[in-house]
KOLZA-808360 format. One record per atom (N, C-alpha, C): residue in one letter; atom name; x, y, z. Coordinates in pm, whole numbers, plus 50000, padded with zeros to 5 digits. Each point is the difference from the previous one (the first is absolute). Layout:
# residues N
REC;aa;at;east;north;up
REC;a;CA;X;Y;Z
...
This chain:
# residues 116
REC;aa;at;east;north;up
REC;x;N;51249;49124;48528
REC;x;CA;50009;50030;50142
REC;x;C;49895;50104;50036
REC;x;N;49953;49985;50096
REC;x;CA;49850;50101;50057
REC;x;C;50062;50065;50068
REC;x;N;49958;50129;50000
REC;x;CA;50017;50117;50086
REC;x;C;49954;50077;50032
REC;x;N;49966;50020;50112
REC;x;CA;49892;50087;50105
REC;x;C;50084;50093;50053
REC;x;N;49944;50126;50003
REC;x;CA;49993;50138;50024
REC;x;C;49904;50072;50065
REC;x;N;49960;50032;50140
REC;x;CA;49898;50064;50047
REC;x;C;50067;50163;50045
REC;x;N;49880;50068;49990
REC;x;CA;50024;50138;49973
REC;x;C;49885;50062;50093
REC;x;N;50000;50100;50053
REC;x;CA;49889;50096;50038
REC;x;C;49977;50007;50146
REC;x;N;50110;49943;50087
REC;x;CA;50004;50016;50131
REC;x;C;50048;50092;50070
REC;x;N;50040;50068;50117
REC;x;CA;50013;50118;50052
REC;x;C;49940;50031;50109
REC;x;N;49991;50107;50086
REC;x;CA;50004;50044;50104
REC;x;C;49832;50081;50016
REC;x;N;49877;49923;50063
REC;x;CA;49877;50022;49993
REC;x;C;49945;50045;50107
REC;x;N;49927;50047;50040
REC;x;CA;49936;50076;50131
REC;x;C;49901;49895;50022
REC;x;N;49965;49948;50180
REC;x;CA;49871;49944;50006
REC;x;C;49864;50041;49948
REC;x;N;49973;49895;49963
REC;x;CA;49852;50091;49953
REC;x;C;50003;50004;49811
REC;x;N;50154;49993;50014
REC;x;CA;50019;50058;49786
REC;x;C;49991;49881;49917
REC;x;N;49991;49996;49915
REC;x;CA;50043;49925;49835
REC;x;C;50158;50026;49933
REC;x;N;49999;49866;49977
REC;x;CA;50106;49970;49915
REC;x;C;49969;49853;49878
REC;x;N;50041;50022;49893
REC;x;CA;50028;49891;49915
REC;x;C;50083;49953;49928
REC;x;N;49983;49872;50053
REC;x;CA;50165;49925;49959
REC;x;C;49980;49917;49843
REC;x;N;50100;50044;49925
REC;x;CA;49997;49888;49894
REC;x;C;50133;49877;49996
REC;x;N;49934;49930;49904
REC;x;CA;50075;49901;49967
REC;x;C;50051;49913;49842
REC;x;N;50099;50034;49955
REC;x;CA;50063;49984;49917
REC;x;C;50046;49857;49947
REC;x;N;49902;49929;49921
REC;x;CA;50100;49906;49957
REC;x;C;50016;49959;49850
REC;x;N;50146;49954;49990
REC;x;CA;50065;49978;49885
REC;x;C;50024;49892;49958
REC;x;N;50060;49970;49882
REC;x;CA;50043;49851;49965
REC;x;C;49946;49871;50024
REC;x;N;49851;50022;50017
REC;x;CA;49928;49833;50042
REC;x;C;49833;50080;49939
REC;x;N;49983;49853;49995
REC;x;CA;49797;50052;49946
REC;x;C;49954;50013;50144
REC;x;N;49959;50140;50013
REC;x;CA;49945;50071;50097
REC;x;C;49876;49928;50015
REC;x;N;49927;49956;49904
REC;x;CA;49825;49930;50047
REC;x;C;50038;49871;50017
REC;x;N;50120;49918;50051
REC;x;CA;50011;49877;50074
REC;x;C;49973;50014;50151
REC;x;N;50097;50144;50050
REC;x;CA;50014;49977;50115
REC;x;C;49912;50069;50090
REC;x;N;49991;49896;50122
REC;x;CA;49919;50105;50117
REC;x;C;50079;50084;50049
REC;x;N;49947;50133;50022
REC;x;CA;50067;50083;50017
REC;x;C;49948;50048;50200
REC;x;N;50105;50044;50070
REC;x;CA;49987;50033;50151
REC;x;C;50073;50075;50015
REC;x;N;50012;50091;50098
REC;x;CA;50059;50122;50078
REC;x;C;49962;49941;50122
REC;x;N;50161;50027;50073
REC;x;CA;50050;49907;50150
REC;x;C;50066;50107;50031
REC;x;N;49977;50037;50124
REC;x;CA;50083;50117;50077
REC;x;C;50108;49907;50109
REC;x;N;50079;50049;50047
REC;x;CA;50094;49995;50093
REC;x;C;50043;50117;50126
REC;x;N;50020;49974;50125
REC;x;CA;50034;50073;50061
REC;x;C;50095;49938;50086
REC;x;N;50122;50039;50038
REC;x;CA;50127;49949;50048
REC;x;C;49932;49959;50134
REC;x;N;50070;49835;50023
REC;x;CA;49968;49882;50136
REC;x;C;49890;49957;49997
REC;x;N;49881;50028;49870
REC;x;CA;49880;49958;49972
REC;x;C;49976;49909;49891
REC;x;N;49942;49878;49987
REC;x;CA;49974;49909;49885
REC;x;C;49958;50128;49842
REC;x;N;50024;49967;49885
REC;x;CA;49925;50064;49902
REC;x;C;49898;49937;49995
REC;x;N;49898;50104;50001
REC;x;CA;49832;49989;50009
REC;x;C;49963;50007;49824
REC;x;N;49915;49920;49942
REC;x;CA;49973;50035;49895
REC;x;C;49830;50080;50045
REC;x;N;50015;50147;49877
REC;x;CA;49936;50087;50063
REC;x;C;49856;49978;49868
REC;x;N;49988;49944;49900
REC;x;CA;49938;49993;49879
REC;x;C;50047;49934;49890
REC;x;N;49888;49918;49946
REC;x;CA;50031;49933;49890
REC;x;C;49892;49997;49885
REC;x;N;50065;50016;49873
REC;x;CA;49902;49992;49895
REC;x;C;50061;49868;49943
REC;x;N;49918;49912;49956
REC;x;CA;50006;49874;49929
REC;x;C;49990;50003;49862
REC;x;N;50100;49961;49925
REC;x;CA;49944;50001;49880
REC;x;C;49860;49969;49889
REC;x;N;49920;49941;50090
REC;x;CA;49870;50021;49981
REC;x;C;49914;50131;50076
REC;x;N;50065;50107;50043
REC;x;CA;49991;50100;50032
REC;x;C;49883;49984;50149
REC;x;N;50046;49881;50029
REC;x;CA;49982;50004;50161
REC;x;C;50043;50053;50059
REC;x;N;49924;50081;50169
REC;x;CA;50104;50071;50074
REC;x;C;50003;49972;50123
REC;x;N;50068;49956;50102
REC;x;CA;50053;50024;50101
REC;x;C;50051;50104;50108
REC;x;N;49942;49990;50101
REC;x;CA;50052;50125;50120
REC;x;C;50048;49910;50129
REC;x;N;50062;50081;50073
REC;x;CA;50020;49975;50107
REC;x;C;49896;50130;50061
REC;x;N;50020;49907;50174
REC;x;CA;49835;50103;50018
REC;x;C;50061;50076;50058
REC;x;N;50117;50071;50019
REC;x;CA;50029;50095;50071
REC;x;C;50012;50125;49885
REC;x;N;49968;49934;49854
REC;x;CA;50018;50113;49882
REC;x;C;49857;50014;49962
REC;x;N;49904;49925;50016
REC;x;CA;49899;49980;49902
REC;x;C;49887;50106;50015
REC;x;N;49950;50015;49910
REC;x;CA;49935;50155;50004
REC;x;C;50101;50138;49977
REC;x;N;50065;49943;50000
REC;x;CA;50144;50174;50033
REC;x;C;50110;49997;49868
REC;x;N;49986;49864;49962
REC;x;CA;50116;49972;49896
REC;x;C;49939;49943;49831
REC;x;N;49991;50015;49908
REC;x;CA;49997;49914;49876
REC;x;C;50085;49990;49893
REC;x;N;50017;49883;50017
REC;x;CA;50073;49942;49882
REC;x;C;49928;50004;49868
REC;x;N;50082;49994;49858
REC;x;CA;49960;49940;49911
REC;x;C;50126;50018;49877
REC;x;N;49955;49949;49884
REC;x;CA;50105;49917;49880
REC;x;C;49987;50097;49923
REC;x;N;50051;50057;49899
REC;x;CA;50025;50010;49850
REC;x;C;50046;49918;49921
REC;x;N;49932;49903;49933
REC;x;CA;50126;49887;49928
REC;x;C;50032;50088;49885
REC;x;N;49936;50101;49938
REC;x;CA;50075;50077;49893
REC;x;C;50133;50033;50041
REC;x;N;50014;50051;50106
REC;x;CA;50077;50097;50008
REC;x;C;50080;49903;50138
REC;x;N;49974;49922;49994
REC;x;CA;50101;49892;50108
REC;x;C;50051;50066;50148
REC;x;N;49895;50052;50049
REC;x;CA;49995;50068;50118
REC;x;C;49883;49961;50102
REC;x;N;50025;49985;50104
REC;x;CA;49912;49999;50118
REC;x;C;50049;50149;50114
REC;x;N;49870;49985;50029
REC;x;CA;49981;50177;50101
REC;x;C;49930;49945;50137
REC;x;N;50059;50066;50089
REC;x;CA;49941;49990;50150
REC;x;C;49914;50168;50007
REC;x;N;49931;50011;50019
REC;x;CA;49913;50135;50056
REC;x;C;50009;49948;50150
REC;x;N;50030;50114;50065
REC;x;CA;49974;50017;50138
REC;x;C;49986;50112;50055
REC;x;N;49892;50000;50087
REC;x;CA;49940;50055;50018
REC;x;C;49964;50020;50210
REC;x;N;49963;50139;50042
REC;x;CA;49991;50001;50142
REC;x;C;50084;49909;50068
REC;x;N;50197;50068;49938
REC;x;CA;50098;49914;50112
REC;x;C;50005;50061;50077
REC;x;N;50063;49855;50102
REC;x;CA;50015;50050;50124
REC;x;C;50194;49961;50042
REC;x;N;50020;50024;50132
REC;x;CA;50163;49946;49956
REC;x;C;50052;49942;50045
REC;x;N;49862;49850;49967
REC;x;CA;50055;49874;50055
REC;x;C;49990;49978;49840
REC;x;N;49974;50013;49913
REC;x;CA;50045;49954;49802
REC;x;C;50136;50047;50032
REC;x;N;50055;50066;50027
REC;x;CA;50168;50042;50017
REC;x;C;50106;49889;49957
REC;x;N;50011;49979;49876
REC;x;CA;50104;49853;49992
REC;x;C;50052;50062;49869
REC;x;N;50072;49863;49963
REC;x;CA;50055;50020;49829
REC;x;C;49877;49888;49937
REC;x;N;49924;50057;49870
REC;x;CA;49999;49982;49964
REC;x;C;50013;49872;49909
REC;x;N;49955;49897;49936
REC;x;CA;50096;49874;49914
REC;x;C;49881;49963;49913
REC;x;N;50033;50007;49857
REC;x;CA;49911;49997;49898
REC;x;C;50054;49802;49996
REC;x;N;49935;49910;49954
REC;x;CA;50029;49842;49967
REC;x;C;49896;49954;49939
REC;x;N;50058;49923;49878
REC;x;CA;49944;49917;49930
REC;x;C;50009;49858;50017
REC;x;N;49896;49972;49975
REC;x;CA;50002;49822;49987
REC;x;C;49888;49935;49932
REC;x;N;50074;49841;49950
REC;x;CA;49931;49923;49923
REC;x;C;50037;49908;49980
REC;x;N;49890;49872;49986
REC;x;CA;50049;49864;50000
REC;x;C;50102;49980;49872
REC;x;N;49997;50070;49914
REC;x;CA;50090;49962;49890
REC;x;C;50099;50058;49992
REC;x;N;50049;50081;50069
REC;x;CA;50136;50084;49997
REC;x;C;50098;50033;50092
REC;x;N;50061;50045;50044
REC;x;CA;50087;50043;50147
REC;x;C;49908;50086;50008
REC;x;N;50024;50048;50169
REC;x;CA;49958;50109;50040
REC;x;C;50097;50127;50065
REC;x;N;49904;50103;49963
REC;x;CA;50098;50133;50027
REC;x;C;49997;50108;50092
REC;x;N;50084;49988;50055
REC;x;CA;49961;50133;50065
REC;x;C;50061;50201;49961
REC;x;N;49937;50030;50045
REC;x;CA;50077;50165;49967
REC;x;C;50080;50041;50095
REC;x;N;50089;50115;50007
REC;x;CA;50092;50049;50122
REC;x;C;49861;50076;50083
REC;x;N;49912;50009;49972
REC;x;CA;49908;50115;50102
REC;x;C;50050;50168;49993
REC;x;N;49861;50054;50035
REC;x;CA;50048;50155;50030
REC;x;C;49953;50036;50155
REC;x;N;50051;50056;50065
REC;x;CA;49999;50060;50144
REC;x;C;49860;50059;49987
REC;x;N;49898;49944;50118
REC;x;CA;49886;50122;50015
REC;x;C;49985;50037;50176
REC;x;N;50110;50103;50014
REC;x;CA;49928;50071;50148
REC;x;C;49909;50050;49973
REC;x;N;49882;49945;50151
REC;x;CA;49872;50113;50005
REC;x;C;50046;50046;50131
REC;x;N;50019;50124;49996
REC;x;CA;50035;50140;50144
REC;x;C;49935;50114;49972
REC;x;N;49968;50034;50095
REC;x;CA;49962;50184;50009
REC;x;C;50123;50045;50056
């Protein structure tokens, strides 16, 4: 059974940095593509970045330039860097895996307010 764990979210000032990780367990980490999808209540989840297991990456353009993704397959972790928020990123968080050969997963997310 796979299990995702994201960590490193919290309460950021416009303008600040924060980095989110992502935890996963119990599955071969270099199958899956790995993405971070935010949510904000009465709003669709936006997927915000994706690294591909061929270590392709993906943005949405309201992150790009401001945000990077990338993998550790050692260490079975993916990281969001972000960078100059503002506090429209204000969501939860959602670390998810996927791949044609396996189920896909998602994590519970961690809360990131950006406020002054």
């Amino acid at each position: 059974q796979v299990q995702i764990v994201e960590s490193g979210g919290g309460l950021a000032q416009p303008g600040g940095s924060l980095t989110l990780s992502c935890k996963v367990s119990g599955g071969i980490f270099s199958i899956y593509d790995m993405s971070w999808y935010r949510q904000v209540p009465g709003k669709e989840r936006e997927q915000v970045a994706e690294v591909t297991s061929a270590r392709n990456t993906i943005y949405a353009d309201s992150v790009r330039g401001r945000f990077t993704i990338s993998r550790d397959n050692a260490k079975n972790t993916v990281t969001l860097q972000m960078k100059d928020l503002r506090v429209e990123d204000t969501a939860v968080y959602l670390c998810f895996a996927d791949t044609p050969y396996a189920p896909a997963y998602w994590g519970r997310g961690t809360q990131v307010p950006v406020s002054s």
